[in-house]
C-alpha positions in Angstrom: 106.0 23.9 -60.8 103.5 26.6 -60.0 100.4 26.4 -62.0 98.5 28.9 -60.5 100.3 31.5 -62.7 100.9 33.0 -65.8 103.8 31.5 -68.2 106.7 33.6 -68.5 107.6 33.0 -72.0 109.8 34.5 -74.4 110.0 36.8 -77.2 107.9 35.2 -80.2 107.9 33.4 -81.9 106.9 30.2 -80.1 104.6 27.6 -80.4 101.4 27.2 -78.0 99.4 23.8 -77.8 96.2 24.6 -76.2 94.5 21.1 -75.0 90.3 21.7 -73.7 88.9 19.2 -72.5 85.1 18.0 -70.8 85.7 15.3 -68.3 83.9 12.3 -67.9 82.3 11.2 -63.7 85.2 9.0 -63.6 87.8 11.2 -61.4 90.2 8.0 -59.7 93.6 8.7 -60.2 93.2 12.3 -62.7 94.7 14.6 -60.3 97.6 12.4 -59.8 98.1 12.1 -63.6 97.7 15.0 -64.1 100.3 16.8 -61.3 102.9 14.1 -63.2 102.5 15.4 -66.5 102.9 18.8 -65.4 106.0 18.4 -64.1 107.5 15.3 -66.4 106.1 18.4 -69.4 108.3 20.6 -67.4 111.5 18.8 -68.0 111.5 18.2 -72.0 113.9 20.0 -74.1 111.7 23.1 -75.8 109.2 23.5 -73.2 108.9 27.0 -72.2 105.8 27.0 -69.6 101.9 26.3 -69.1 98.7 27.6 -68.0 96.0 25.8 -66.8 92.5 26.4 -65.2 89.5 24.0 -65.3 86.2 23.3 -63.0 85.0 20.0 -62.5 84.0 19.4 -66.0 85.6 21.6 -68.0 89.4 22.3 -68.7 91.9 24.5 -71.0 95.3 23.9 -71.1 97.7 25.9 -72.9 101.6 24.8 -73.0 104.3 26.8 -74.6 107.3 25.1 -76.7 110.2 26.9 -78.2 109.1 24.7 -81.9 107.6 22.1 -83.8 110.0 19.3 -83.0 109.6 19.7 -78.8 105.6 19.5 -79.5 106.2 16.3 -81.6 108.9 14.9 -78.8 106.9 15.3 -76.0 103.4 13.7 -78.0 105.6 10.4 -78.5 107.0 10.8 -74.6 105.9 7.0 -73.4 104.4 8.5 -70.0 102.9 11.3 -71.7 101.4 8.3 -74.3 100.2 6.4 -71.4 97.9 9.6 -69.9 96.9 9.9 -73.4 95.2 6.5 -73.3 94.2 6.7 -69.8 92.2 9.7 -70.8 91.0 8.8 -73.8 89.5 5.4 -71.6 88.3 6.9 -68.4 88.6 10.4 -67.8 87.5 12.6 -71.7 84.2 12.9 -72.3 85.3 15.2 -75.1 88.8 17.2 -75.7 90.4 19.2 -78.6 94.2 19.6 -78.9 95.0 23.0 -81.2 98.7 23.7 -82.0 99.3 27.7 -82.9 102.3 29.8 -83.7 102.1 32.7 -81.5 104.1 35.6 -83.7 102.8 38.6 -81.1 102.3 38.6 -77.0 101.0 41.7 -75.1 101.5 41.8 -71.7 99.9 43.5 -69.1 101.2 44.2 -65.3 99.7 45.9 -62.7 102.4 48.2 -62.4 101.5 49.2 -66.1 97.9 50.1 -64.7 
């Protein structure tokens, strides 16, 4: 999965769970973590893409899911449930999780330009 894009989602509406986050010191094992989620995110029913960027303290997250019931399958996912505890222990200072419904998407190409 490339994350150093933008999602290609569909037509809304869809469903975007934006997850920010400030990060503790403790860094062992994060990036590993985090690469698996990514890609275990990538293959639940309803998941329609992601966008990430951070620094070394702070990071935004936004995933995109086709509805309400993926969001609530993939929060129960045992792996995902696991990197939820491991973060909550080691690696969150902080973090926020907003759910929205996006009902309007504007986008902008450079061959628009």
């Amino acid at each position: 999965m490339n994350t150093d894009s933008l999602a290609n989602t569909p037509e809304p509406p869809y469903y975007a769970v934006i997850f920010t986050s400030k990060r503790t010191d403790v860094g062992s094992g994060y990036a590993e973590m985090a690469a698996r989620m990514m890609a275990l995110a990538s293959r639940q029913p309803g998941f329609l893409g992601v966008e990430t960027s951070h620094d070394d303290q702070i990071g935004i997250t936004a995933s995109y899911w086709k509805d309400e019931k993926s969001i609530h399958a993939w929060k129960e996912q045992a792996d995902h449930q696991e990197a939820q505890r491991l973060g909550k222990e080691n690696w969150y200072e902080d973090y926020f999780i907003r759910v929205a419904k996006v009902e309007r998407a504007v986008e902008l190409t450079a061959e628009a330009v």
